[in-house]
Phi, psi and omega in degrees: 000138200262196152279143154096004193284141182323343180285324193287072185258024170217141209268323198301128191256142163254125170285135157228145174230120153238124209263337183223351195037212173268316177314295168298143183247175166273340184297306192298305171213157191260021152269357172275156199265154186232309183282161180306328196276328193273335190301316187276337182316321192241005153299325166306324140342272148321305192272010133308313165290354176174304179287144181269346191227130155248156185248107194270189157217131123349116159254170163266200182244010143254036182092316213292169176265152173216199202216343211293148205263325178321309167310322177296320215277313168318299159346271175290323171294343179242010140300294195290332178336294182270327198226116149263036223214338176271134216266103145272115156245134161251190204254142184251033218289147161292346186316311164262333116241158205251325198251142205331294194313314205261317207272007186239010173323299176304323153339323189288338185306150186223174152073247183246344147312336196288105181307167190253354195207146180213133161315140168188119170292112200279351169172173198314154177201163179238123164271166172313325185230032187157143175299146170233103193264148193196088186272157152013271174290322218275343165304301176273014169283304194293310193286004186261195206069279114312306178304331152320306158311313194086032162260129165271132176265150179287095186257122229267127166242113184268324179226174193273348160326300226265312175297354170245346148298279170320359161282301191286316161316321213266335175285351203269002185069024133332279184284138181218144201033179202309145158279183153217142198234123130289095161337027201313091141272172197085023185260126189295323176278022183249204179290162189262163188241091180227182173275341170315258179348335170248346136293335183281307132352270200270041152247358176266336222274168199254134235272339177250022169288149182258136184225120180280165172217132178215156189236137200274094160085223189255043132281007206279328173258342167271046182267311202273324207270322130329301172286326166330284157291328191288353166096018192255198211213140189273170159207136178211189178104170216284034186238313177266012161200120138322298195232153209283337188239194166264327152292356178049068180215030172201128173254139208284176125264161182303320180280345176299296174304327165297290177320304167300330172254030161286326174296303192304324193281339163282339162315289182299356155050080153252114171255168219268151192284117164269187196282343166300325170301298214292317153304021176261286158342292187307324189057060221236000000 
């Protein structure tokens, strides 16, 4: 990977933060926000501080993660309350169910409800204990779909397989204007979070992409701190990392984890992306 590479024409770093995933518990950590009222406190939270994107998931009001677009829509809309100015994607993920109706539900939102941005994993994976199936059709079903809407999607790259789907999406006229790529490494069936691997990435990518990076569990800093340097763009939070180490004996918060790199980017005399910029990047 070189420094300077021809996709990287913007100094400004864009933050996305996903503060809650699918996974996390209060068993795991009492710092993940779990009900719709703690989900919107603390993105309202956040995007004072720093990020231009939150990447959201859903709970029910027992916790459970769900799909149902009513949730979203609570979400989202007591979010736009205060703040309208922050970049929301939600999530279309295969981890927990598979099939089209429950994972484009949320897509249907409208109005001021309506997301600005939705996930999507270009094909099957394996996490440790279960599978993220993302078959064929239903991967081009979601982005024809989004592209109805008027959503863009956030495409999430766990391997270079995937980076050879998004190639292919894009002659087939799927993908319309710049992506935005999100990195996963550290994942045990994926790329591994090394600098091979992440060279390798962001050379299959497509040269005009804005592309984030994040490391799974205790790659996440030296993942972030990579991705820094390298002139590339973060993605963090309790949804890819618990803890501030590696060692796992200090449990991060979204805001904890927001503050070193905020720190590490003035070192770096990165400033941080707001959210009008980065839809300007985004074409959004």
């Amino acid at each position: 990977m070189k420094f300077g590479h021809p996709f990287v024409k913007y100094q400004s770093l864009i933050l996305n933060c996903c503060p809650v995933g699918l996974i996390p518990t209060k068993e795991l950590t009492p710092h993940v926000p779990i009900s719709p009222e703690e989900i919107i406190k603390e993105g309202l939270g956040l995007a004072q501080k720093g990020p231009a994107i939150l990447h959201l998931h859903a709970r029910d009001n027992n916790g459970k993660p769900t799909w149902s677009k009513v949730v979203y829509k609570k979400i989202i809309l007591g979010i736009r309350e205060k703040n309208s100015e922050i970049i929301l994607c939600v999530s279309t993920s295969g981890r927990l169910w598979s099939d089209f109706q429950k994972r484009s539900e949320v897509l249907e939102l409208t109005g001021d409800a309506k997301p600005d941005m939705a996930s999507l994993t270009p094909c099957s994976m394996n996490f440790p204990n279960h599978a993220s199936v993302n078959s064929p059709d239903i991967v081009r079903d979601l982005l024809r779909k989004m592209n109805d809407c008027g959503i863009k999607p956030e495409l999430e790259v766990f391997d270079s397989g995937m980076m050879n789907i998004i190639h292919t999406l894009r002659k087939e006229g799927l993908l319309h204007d710049r992506s935005y790529i999100n990195i996963l490494l550290g994942n045990l069936g994926t790329a591994t979070a090394d600098l091979g691997s992440l060279s390798l990435l962001v050379d299959q990518a497509e040269k005009d992409s804005i592309i984030a990076v994040s490391g799974i569990g205790r790659a996440a800093l030296p993942v972030h701190m990579t991705a820094l340097a390298a002139g590339l763009h973060v993605r963090f939070g309790l949804e890819d990392a618990l803890y501030m180490d590696s060692e796992k004996r200090k449990l991060a918060t979204n805001f904890s984890l927001l503050k070193r790199l905020t720190d590490l980017s003035h070192l770096l005399n990165r400033p941080i992306a707001s959210p009008a910029e980065t839809r300007k990047m985004l074409g959004i």
